[in-house]
Residue frames relative to the residue before (quaternion, step in Angstrom):
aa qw qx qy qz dx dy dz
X 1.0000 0.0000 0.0000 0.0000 0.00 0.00 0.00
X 0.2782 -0.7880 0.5487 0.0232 3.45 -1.52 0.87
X 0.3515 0.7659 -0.5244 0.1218 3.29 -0.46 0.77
X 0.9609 0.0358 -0.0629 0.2672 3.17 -0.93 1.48
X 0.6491 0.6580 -0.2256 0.3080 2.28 2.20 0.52
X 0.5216 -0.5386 0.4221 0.5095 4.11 -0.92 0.55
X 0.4294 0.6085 -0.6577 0.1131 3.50 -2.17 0.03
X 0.6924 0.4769 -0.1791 0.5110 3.50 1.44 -0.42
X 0.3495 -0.4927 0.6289 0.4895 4.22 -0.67 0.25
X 0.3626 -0.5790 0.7000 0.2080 3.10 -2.20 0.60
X 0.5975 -0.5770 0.4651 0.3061 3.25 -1.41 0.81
X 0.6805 0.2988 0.0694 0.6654 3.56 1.14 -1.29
X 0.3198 -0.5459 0.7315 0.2543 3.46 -1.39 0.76
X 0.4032 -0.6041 0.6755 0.1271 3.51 -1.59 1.15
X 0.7443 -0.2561 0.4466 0.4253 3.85 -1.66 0.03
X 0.7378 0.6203 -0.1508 0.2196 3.25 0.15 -1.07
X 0.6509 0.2683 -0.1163 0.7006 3.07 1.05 -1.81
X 0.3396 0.5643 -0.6437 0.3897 4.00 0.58 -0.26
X 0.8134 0.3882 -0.1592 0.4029 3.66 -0.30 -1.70
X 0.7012 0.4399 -0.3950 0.3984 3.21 0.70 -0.49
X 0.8124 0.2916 -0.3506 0.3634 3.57 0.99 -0.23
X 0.5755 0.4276 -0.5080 0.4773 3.39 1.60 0.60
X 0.6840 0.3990 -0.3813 0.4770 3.74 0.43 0.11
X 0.0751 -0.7895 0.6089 -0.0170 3.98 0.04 -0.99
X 0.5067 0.5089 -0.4539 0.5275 3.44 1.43 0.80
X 0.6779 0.4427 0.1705 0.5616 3.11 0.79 -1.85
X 0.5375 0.5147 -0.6335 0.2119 3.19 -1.43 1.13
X 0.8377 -0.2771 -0.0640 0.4663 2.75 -0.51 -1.51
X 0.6354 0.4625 -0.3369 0.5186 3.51 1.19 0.72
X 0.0152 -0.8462 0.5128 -0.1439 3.74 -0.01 1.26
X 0.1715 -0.8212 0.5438 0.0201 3.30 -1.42 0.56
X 0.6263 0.3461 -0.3682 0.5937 3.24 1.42 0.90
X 0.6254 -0.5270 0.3802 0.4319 3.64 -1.57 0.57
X 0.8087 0.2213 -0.4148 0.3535 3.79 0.26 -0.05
X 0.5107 0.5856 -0.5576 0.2920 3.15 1.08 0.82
X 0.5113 0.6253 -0.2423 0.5375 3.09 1.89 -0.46
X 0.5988 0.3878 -0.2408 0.6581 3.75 0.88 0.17
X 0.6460 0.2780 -0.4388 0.5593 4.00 0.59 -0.02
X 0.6928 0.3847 -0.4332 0.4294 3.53 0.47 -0.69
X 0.4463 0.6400 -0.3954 0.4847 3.92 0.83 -0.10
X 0.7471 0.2250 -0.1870 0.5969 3.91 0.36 -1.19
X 0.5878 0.4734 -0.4711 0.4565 3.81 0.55 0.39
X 0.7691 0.4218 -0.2269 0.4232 3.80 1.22 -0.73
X 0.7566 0.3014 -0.1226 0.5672 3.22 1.11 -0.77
X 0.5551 -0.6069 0.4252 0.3778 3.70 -1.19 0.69
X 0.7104 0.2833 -0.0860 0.6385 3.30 0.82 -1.65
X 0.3100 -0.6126 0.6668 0.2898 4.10 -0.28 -0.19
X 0.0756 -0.6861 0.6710 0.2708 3.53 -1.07 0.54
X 0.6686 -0.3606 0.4937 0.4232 3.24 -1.77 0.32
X 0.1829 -0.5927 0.7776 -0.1028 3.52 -1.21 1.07
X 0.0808 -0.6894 0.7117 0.1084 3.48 -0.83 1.82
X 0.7119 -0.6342 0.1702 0.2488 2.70 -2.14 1.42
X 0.3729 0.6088 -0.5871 0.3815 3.94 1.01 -0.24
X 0.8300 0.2362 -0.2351 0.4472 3.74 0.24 -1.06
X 0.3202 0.5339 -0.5653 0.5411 3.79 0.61 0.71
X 0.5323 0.7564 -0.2559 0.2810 3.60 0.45 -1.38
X 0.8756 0.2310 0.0859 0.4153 2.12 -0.14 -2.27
X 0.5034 0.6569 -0.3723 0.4201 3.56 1.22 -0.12
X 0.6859 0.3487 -0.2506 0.5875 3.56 0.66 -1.11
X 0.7231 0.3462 -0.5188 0.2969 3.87 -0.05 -0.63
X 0.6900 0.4949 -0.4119 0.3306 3.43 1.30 -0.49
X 0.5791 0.6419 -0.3304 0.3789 3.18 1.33 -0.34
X 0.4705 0.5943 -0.3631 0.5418 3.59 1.71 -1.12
X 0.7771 0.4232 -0.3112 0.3467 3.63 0.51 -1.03
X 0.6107 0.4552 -0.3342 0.5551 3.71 1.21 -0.48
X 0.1831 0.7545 -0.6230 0.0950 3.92 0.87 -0.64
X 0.8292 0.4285 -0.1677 0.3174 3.53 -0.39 -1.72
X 0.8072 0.0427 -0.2545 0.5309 3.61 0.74 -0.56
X 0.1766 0.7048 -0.5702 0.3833 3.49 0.90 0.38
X 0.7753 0.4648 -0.1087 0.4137 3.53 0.77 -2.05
X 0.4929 0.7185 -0.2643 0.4135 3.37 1.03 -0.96
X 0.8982 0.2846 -0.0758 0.3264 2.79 0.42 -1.69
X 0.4943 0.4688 -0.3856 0.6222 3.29 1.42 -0.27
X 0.7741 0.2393 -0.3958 0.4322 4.19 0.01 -0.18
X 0.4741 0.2847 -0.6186 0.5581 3.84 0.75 0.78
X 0.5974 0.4229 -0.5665 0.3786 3.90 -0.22 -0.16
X 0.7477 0.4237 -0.2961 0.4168 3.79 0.51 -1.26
X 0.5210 0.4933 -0.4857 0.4992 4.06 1.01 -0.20
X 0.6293 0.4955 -0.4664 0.3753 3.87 0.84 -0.99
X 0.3976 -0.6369 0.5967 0.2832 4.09 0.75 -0.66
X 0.5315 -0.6215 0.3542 0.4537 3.54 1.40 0.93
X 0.4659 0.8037 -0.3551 0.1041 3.36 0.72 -0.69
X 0.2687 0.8430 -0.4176 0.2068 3.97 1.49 -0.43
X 0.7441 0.4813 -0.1447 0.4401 3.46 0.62 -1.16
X 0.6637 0.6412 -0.3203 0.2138 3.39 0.91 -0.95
X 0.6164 0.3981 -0.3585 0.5771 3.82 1.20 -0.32
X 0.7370 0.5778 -0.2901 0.1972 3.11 0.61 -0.53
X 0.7452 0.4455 -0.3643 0.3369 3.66 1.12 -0.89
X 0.4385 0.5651 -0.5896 0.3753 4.14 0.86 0.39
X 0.5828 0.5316 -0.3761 0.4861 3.90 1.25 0.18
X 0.5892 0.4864 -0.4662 0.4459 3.71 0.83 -0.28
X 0.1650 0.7670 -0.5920 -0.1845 3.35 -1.04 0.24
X 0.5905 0.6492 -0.4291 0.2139 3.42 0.80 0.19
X 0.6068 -0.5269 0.1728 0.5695 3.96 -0.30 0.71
X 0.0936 0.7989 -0.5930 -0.0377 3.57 -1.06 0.30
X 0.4895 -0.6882 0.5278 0.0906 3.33 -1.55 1.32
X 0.1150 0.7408 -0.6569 -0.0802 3.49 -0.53 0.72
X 0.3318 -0.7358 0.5889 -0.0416 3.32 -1.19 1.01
X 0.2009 0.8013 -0.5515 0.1160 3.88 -0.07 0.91
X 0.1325 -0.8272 0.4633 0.2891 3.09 -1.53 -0.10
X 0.5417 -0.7080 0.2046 0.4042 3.40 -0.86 0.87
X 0.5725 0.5823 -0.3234 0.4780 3.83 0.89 0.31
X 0.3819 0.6777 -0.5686 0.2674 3.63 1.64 -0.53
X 0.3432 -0.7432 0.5737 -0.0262 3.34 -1.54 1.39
X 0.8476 0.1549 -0.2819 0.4220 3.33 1.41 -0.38
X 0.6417 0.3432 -0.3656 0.5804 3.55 1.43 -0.02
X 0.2094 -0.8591 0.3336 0.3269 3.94 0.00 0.32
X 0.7157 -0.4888 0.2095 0.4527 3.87 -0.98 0.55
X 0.6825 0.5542 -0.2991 0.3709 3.66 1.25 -0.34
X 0.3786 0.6516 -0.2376 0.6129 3.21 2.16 0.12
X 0.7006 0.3920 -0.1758 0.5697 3.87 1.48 -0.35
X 0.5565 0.5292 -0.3783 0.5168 3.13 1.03 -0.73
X 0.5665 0.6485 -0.3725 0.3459 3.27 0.76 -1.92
X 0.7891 0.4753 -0.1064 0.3742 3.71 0.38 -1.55
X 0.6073 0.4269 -0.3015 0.5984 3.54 1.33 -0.15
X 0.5053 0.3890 -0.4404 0.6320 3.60 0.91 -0.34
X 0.7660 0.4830 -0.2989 0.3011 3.34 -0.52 -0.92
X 0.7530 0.1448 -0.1367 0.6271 3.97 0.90 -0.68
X 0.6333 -0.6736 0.3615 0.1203 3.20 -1.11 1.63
X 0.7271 0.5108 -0.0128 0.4586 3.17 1.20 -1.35
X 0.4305 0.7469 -0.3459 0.3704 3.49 2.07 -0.39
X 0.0995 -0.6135 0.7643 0.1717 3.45 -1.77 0.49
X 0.0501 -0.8049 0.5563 0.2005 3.82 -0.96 0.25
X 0.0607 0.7818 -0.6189 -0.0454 3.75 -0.54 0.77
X 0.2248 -0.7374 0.6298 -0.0946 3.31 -0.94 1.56
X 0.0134 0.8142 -0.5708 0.1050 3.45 -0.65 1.86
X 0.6311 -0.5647 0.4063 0.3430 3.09 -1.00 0.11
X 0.3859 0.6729 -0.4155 0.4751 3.02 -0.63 1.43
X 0.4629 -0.6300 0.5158 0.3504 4.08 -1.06 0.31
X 0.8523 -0.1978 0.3065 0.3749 3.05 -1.13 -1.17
X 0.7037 0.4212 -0.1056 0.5623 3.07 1.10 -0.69
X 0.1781 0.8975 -0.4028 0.0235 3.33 1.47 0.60
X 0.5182 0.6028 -0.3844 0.4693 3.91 1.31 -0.05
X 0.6702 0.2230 -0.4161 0.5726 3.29 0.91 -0.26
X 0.5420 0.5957 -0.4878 0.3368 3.90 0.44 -0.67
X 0.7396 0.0209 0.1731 0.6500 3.83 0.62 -1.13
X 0.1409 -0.8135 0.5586 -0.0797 3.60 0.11 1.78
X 0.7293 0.4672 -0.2028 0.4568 3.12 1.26 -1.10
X 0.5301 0.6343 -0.2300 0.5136 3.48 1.28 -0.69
X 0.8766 0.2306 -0.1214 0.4046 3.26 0.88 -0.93
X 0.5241 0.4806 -0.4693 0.5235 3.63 1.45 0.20
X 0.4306 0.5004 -0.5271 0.5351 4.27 1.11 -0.04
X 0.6335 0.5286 -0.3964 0.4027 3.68 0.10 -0.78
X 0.7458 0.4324 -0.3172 0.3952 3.25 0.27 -1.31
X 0.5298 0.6820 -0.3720 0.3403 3.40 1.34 -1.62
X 0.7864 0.3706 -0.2327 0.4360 3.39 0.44 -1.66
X 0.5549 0.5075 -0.4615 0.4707 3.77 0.35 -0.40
X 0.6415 0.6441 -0.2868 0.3023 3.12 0.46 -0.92
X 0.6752 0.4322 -0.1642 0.5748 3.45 0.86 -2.00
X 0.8568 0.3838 -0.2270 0.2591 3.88 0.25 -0.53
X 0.2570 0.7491 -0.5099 0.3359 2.64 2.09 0.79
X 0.3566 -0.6502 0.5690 0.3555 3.95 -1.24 0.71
């Protein structure tokens, strides 16, 4: 299963990688509470409230990952997302990709991309961001259900 996830060029630059290439402090890996609240409205359609113990704890743990947190998102962004691209005419078993149409930091043409790309793909595109299991939990455990049952 797929959801939301990088390895492919985007068709469109999303919110996200905007900021990430005019700022390069901030994106997806932050170390203050309103980065933690931008990356929040970039994953989720609706943001939920986030009481403040876990606000907290998000940024100090995040202050504490800071360095390879960063790392690892700018060797992914030198790669041009691009990991995945030789690779999915090799998948052949059935696979679910799961997106949403509002996804702010990997964009929806980054799913498509992957259903073209693996033979064996189903794509169901729901409303919702990035975080589209929490955006539409219910929306998206039917999905799985039914992929599931029609597996041969």
């Amino acid at each position: 299963m797929v959801m939301g996830s990088p390895g492919l060029r985007q068709a469109a630059k999303t919110d996200a990688m905007r900021a990430y290439e005019k700022d390069k402090t901030e994106g997806l890996y932050y170390k203050t509470e309103k980065g933690f609240h931008q990356l929040m409205g970039w994953a989720f359609a609706k943001p939920p409230q986030f009481p403040r113990p876990f606000v907290d704890y998000f940024v100090e743990t995040a202050r504490e990952r800071y360095s390879f947190n960063k790392k690892m998102f700018d060797d992914l962004y030198k790669t041009d997302f691009t990991i995945m691209e030789n690779r999915l005419l090799k998948i052949t078993a059935p696979v679910l990709i799961i997106w949403g149409n509002n996804d702010r930091i990997i964009h929806i043409s980054t799913g498509e991309a992957y259903h073209k790309g693996i033979k064996n793909s189903r794509l169901e595109i729901l409303n919702g961001g990035h975080m589209i299991y929490a955006d539409e939990p219910e929306k998206t455990i039917k999905v799985y259900r039914d992929f599931l049952k029609n597996l041969k």
